[in-house]
KOLLOTI-510469 format. One record per residue (C-alpha): residue number from 1; x, y, z. Coordinates in nm, 3 decimals, m for minus. Example, Ala and Ser with C-alpha at 12.3 -4.5 7.8 and 13.67 -1.06 7.14 Angstrom:
pt num->1; px->1.230; py->m0.450; pz->0.780
pt num->2; px->1.367; py->m0.106; pz->0.714
END
This chain:
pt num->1; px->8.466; py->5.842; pz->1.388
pt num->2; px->8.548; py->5.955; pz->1.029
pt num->3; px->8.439; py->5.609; pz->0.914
pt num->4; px->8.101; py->5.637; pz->1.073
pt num->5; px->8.052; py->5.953; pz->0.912
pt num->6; px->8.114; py->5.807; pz->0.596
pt num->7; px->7.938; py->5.525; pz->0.614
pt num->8; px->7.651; py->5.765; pz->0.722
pt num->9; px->7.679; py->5.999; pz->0.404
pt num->10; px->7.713; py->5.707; pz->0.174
pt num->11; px->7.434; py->5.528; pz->0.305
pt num->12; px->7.227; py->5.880; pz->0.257
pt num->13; px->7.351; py->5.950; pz->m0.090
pt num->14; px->7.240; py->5.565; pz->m0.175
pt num->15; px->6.927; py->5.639; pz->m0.047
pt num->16; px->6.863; py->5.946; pz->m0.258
pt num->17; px->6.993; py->5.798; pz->m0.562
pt num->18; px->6.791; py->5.474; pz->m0.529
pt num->19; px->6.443; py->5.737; pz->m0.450
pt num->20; px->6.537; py->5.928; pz->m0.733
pt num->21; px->6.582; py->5.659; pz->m0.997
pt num->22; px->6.295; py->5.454; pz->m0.890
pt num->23; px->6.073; py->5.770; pz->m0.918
pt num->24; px->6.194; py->5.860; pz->m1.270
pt num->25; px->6.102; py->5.483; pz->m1.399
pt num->26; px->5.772; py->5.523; pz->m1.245
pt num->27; px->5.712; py->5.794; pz->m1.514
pt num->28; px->5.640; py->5.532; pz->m1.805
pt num->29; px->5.340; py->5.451; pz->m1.890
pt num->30; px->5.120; py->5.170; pz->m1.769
pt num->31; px->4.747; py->5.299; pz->m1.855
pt num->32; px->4.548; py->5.380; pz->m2.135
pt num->33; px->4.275; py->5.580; pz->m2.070
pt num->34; px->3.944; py->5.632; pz->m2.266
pt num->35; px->3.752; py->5.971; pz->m2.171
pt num->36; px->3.415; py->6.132; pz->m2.266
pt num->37; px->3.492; py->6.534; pz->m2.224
pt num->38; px->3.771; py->6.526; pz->m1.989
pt num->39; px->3.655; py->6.223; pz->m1.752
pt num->40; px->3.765; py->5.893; pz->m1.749
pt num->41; px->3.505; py->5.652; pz->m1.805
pt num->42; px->3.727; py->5.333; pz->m1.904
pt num->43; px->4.081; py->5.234; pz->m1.821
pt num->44; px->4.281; py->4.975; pz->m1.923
pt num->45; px->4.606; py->4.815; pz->m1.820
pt num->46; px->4.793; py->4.494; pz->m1.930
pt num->47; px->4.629; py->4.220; pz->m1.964
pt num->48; px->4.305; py->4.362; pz->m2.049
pt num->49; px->4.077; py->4.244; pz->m2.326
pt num->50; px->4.068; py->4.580; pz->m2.581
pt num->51; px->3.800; py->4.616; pz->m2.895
pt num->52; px->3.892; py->4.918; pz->m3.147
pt num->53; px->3.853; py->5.058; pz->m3.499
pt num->54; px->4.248; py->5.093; pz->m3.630
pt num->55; px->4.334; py->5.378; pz->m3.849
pt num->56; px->4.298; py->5.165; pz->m4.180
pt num->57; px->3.864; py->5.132; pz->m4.019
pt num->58; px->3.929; py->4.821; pz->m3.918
pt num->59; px->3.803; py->4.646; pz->m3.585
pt num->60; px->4.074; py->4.485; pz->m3.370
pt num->61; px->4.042; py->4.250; pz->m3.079
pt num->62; px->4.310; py->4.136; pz->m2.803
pt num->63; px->4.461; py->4.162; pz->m2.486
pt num->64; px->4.697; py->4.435; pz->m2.418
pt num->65; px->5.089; py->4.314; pz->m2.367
pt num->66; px->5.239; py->4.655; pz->m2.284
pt num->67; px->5.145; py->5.000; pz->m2.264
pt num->68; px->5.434; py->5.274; pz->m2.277
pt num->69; px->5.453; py->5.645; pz->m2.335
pt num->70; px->5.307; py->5.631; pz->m2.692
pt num->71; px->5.210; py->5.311; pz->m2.813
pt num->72; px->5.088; py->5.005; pz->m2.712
pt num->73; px->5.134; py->4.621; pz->m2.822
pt num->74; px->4.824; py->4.400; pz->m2.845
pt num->75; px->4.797; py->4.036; pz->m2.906
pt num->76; px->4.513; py->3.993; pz->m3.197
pt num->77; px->4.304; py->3.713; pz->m3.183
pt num->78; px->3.984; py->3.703; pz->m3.375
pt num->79; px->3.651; py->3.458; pz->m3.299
pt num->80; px->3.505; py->3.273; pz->m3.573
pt num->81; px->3.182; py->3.073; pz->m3.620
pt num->82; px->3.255; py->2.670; pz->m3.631
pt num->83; px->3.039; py->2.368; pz->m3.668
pt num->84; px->3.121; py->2.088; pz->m3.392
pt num->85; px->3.136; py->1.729; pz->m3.434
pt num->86; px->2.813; py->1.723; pz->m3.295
pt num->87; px->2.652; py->1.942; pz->m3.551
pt num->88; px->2.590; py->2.206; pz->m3.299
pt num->89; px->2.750; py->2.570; pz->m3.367
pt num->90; px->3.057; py->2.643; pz->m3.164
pt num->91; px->3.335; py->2.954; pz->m3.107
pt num->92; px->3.689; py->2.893; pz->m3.237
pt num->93; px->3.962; py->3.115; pz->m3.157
pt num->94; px->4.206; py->3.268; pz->m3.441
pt num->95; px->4.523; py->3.434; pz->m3.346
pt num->96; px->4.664; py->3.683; pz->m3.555
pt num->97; px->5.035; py->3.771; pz->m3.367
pt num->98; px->5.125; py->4.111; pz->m3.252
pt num->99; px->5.109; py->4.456; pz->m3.336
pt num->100; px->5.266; py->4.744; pz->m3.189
pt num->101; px->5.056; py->5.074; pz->m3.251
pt num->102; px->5.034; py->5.455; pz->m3.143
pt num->103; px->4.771; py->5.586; pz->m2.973
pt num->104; px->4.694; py->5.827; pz->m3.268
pt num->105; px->4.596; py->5.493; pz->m3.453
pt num->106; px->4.297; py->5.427; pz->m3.263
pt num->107; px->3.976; py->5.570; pz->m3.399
pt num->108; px->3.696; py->5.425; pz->m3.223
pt num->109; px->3.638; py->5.200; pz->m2.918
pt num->110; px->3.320; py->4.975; pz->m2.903
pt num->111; px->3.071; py->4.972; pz->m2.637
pt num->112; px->3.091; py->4.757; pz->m2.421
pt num->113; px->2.900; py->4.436; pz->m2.389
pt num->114; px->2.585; py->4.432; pz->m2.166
pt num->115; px->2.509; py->4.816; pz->m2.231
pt num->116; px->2.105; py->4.853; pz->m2.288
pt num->117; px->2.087; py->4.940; pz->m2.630
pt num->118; px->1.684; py->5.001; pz->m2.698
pt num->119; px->1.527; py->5.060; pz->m3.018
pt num->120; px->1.416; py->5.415; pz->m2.887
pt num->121; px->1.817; py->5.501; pz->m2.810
pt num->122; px->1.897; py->5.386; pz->m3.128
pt num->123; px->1.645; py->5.562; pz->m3.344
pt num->124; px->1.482; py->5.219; pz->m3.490
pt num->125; px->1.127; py->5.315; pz->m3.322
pt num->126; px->1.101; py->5.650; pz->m3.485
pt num->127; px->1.220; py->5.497; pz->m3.881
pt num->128; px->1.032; py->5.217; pz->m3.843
pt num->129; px->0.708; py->5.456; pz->m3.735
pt num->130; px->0.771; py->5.712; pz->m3.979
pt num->131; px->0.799; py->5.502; pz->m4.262
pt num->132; px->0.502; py->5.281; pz->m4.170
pt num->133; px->0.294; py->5.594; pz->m4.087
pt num->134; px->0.393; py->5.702; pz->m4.417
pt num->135; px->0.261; py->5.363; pz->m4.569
pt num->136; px->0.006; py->5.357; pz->m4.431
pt num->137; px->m0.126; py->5.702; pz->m4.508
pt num->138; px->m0.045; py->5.642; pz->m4.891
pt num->139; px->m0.243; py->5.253; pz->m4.904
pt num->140; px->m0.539; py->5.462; pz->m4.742
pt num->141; px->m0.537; py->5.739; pz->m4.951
pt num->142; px->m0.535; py->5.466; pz->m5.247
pt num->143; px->m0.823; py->5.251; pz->m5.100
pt num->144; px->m1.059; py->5.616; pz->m5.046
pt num->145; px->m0.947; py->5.702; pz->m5.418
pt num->146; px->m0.804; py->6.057; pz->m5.286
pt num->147; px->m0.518; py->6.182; pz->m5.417
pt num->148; px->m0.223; py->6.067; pz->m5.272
pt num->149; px->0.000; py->6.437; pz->m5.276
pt num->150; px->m0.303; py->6.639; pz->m5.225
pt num->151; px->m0.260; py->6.933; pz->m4.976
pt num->152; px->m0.458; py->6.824; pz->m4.676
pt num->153; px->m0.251; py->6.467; pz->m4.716
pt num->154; px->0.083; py->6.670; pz->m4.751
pt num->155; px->0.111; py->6.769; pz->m4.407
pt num->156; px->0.039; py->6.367; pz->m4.251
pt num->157; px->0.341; py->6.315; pz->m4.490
pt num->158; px->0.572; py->6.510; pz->m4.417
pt num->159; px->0.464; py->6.453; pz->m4.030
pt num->160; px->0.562; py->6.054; pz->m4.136
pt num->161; px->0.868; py->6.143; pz->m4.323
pt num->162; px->1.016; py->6.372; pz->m4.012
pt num->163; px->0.970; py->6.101; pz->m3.781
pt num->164; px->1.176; py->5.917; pz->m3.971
pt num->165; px->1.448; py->6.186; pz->m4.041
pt num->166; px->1.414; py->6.202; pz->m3.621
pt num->167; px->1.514; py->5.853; pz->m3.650
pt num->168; px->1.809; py->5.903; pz->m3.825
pt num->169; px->1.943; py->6.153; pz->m3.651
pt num->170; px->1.884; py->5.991; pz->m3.318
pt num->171; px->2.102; py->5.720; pz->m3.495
pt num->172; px->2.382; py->5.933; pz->m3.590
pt num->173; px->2.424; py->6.085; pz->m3.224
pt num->174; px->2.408; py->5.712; pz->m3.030
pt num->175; px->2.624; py->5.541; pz->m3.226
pt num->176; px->2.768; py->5.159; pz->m3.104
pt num->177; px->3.077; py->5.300; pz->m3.070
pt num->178; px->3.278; py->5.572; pz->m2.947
pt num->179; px->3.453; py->5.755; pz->m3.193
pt num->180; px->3.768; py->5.944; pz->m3.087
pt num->181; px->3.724; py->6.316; pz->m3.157
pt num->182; px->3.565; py->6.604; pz->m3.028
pt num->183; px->3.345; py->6.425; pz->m2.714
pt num->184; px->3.620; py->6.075; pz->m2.650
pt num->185; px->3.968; py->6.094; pz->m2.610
pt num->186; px->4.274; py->5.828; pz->m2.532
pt num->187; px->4.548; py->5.954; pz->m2.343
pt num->188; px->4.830; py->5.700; pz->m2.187
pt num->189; px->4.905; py->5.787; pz->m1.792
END
């Protein structure tokens, strides 16, 4: 009977320990997350393909070997432009090795591929306009022999050269990328 028992506690105490050791080495990392104001909009894991700025503003690409609590380790590769045998213009892959980084390293991620990107989202519409509205206000203004900066032309100017400044800024707040800061942050789960 005293062997049962302590067969019985043993087995229990095994149990625990194995529960409680499995569930501390399920506390390491395995995900980076990318988020835009607290929600996650991309997640990666091992194995996935990963396109960043570094801390030295340079673009990486790879596939992710390991993620833990701090850092990860990608596997650079970088495509360059060949010409086949065949005279036709062909993809060849580079790889660079490994390199083991922190989190705090990354400053950007790039969009990713297939995203619409419009020339009204990306403020080329409104330069383009502004400037040729300007241009074309000034060659008129030329051709009629008025003066170019005279004040009933001034305001069609400055009309022309605000579109454009629109432009700009519309430019500045969509960029192709997602800089980490005060609106994207990476956090490892």
């Amino acid at each position: 009977m005293v062997k049962k028992k302590f067969i019985y506690s043993f087995s229990i105490l095994l149990f625990l320990f194995c529960a409680i050791t499995s569930q501390v080495r399920a506390q390491g990392g395995s995900l980076l997350l990318l988020k835009d104001r607290g929600i996650i909009i991309r997640s990666f894991t091992s194995g996935d393909y990963i396109n960043f700025e570094f801390s030295n503003a340079q673009w990486l690409t790879g596939y992710i070997d390991w993620i833990k609590n701090d850092s990860i380790q990608i596997n650079q590769f970088a495509l360059q432009g060949a010409i086949t045998m065949f005279g036709t213009y062909g993809q060849d892959t580079l790889k660079l090795g490994r390199l083991v980084l922190h989190i705090n390293e990354i400053r950007a991620f790039a969009k990713d591929r297939g995203h619409f990107r419009s020339v009204f989202t990306n403020g080329t519409f409104l330069k383009a306009g502004g400037i040729g509205y300007v241009g074309l206000n000034i060659i008129n203004s030329v051709i009629k022999g008025d003066a170019v900066f005279d004040s009933k032309n001034m305001p069609r100017i400055a009309g022309g050269l605000a579109a454009w400044l629109a432009g700009v800024f519309v430019k500045r707040s969509n960029p192709d990328y997602r800089p980490i800061g005060k609106r994207f942050s990476v956090e490892i789960l």
